[in-house]
C-alpha positions as CSV (number, residue, x, y, z in Angstrom):
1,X,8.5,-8.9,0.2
2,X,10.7,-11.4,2.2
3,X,9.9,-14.9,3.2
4,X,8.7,-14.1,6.6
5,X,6.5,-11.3,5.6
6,X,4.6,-13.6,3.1
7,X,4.4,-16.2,5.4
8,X,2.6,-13.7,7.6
9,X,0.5,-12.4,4.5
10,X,-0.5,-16.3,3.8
11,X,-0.9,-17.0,7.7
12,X,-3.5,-14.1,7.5
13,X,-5.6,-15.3,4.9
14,X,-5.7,-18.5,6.0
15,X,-7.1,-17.3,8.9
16,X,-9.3,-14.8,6.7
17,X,-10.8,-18.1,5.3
18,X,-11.3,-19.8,7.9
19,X,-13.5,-16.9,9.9
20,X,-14.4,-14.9,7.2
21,X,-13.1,-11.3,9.5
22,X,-12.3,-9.0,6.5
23,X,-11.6,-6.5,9.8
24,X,-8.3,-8.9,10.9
25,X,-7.0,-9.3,7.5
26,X,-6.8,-5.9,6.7
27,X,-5.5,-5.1,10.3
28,X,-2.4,-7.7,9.6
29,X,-1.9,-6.4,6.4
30,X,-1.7,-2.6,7.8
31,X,0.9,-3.8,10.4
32,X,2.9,-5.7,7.7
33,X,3.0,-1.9,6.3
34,X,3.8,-0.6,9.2
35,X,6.5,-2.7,9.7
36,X,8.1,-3.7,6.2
37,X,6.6,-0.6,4.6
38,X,9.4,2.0,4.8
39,X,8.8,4.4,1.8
40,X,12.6,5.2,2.3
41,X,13.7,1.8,2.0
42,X,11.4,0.7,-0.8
43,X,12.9,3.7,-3.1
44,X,16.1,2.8,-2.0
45,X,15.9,-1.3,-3.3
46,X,14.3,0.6,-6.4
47,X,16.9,2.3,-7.8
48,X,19.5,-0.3,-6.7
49,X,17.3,-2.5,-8.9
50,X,18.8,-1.7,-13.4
51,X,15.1,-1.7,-15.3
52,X,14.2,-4.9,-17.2
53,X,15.0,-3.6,-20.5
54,X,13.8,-5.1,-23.9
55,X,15.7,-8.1,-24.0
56,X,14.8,-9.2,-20.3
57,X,11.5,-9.0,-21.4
58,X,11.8,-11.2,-24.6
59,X,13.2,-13.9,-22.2
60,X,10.2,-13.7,-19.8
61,X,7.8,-14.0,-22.7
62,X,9.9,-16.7,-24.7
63,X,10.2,-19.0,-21.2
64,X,6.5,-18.6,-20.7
65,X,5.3,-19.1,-24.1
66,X,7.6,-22.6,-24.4
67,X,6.9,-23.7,-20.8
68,X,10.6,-23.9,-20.1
């Protein structure tokens, strides 16, 4: 998701907070689907993305388990 889509997302919960309408959050969230949601798209960024192989993965854990 892009920065304006989760600033929607956030704007919605806020809002979902505030008033407690389950009913509006999951509207906003079906419209950001609409919108954003373009199977086509989404398989497209996915196989422009490489897989995290072994060693990206040893990074991740080795960053979160020394807090750096």
């Amino acid at each position: 998701m892009g920065r304006g889509q989760i600033g929607e997302l956030r704007r919605a919960y806020r809002e979902f907070q505030c008033r407690g309408d389950v009913d509006a959050l999951l509207a906003a969230v079906e419209d950001l689907g609409r919108c954003f949601g373009d199977p086509q798209r989404e398989a497209a960024v996915r196989r422009a993305r490489p897989p995290i192989g072994r060693q990206e993965l040893r990074l991740v854990g080795f960053d979160l388990v020394s807090g750096g």
